[in-house]
C-alpha positions as CSV (number, residue, x, y, z in Angstrom):
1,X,83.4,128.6,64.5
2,X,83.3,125.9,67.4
3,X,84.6,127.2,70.4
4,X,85.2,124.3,73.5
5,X,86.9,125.2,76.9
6,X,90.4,123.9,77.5
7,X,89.0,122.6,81.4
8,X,86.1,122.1,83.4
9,X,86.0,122.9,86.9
10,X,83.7,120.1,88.9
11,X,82.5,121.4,92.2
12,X,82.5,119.2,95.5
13,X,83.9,115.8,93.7
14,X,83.9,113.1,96.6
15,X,84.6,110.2,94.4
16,X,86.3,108.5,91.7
17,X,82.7,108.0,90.2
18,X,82.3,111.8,90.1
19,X,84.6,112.2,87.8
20,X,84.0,109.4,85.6
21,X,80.6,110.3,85.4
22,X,81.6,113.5,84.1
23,X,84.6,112.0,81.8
24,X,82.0,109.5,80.6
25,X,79.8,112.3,79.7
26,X,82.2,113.8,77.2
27,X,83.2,110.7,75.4
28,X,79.2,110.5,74.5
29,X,78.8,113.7,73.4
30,X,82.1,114.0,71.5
31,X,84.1,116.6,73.2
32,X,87.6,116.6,72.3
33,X,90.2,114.9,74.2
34,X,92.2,118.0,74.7
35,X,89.0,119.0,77.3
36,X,90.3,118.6,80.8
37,X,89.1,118.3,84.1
38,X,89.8,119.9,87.5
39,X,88.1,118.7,90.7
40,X,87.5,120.9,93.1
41,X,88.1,119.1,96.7
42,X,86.3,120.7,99.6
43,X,84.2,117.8,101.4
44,X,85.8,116.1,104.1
45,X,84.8,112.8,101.9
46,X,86.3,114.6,99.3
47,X,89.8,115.2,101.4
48,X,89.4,111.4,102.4
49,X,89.1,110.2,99.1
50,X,91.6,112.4,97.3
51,X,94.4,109.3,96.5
52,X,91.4,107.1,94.5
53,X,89.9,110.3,93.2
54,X,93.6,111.6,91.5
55,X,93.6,108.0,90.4
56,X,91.6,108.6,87.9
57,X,93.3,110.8,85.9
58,X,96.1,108.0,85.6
59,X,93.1,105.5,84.0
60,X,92.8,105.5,80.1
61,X,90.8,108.0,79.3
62,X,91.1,109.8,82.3
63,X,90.7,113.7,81.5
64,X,91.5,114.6,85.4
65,X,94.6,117.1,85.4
66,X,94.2,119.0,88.2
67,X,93.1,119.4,91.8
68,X,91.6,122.8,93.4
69,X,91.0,122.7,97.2
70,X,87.9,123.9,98.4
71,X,88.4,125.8,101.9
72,X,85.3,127.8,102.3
73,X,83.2,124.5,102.1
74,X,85.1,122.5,103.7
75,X,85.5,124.9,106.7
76,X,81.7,125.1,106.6
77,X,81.5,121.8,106.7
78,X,83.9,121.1,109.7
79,X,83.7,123.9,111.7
80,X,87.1,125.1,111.1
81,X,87.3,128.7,111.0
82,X,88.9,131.0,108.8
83,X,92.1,131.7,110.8
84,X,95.1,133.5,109.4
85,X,98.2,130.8,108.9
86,X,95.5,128.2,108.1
87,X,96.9,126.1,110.6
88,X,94.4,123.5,111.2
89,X,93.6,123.3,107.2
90,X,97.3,122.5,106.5
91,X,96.9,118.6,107.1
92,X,93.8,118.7,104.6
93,X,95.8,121.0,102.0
94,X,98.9,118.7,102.2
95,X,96.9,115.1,102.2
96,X,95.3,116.4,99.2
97,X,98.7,118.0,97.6
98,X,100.1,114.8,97.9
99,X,97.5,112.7,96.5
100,X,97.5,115.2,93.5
101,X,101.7,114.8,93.4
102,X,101.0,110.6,93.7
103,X,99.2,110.7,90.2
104,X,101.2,113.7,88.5
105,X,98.4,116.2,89.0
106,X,98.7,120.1,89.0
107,X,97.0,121.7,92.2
108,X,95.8,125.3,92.8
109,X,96.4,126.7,96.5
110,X,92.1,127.7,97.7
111,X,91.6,131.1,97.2
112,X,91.8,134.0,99.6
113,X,88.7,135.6,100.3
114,X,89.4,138.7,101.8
115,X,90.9,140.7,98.2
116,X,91.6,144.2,100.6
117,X,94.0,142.4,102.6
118,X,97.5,142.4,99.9
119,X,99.6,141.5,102.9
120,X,97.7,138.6,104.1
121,X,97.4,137.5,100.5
122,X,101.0,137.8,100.1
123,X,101.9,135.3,102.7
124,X,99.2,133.0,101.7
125,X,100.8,132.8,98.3
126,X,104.4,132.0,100.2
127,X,103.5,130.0,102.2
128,X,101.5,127.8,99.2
129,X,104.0,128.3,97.3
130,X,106.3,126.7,99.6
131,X,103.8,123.7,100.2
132,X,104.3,122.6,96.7
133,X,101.1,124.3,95.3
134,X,101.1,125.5,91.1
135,X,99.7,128.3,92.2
136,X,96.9,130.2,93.7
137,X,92.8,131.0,92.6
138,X,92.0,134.3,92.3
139,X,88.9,136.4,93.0
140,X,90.0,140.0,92.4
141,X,91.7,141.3,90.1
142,X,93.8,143.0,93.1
143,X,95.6,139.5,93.6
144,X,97.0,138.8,89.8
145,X,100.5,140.1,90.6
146,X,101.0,139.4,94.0
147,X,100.0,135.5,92.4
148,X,102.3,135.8,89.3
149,X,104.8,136.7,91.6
150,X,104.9,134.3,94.4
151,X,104.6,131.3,92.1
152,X,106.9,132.5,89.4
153,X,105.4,133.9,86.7
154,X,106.8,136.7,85.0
């Protein structure tokens, strides 16, 4: 039996050529069309090139479905710390949200780190959900039905 995933998750994509590097990749090793792409955006380049980058899942070919920011890195890489609210990460979340919307991408709300905290999660997932995110990555099981329930899914 030949098993292929349904998506691949790129890490740190600052460009358009990231992901056809990757989409080119496939094509020459004959995975199927149905395997789609996600690029995770959590570079400032990244955040700055987010319209060309969603672009590419508009090309022929393109495989790009879905965009996944990256908030850890990219407050690591700006200096922004990890305040609740998110309040100075919300122009980087909505640039990106709106490049994502430009191309008809899907896009994931970042995760939230700290899996203990259900009421901080809770709002997190709101207010996403009331950005225009599709919903929310997880890293504890803890945060499944909080998720399922903030962005609709029964």
């Amino acid at each position: 039996m030949t098993l292929s995933p349904d998506a691949i998750l790129l890490p740190k994509v600052e460009s358009p050529q990231d992901i056809q590097a990757v989409v080119d990749f496939l094509s020459e090793n004959d995975a199927p069309d149905s395997v789609r792409l996600w690029a995770m955006i959590e570079t400032p380049r990244g955040v700055l090139n987010a319209a060309a980058i969603a672009e590419t899942g508009r090309t022929r070919g393109g495989r790009l479905d879905c965009f996944v920011p990256g908030l850890n890195d990219l407050r690591k890489e700006t200096g922004v710390p990890a305040l609740p609210g998110r309040t100075y990460l919300i122009p980087w979340l909505m640039q990106t949200l709106l490049a994502a919307r430009s191309c008809g991408l899907d896009i994931i709300d970042a995760v939230f780190n700290d899996f203990r905290d259900a009421s901080g999660f809770t709002a997190e997932c709101a207010q996403g959900r009331d950005m225009g995110f599709d919903g929310k990555m997880l890293i504890h099981p803890a945060q499944i039905g909080p998720a399922n329930g903030a962005f609709g899914v029964a």
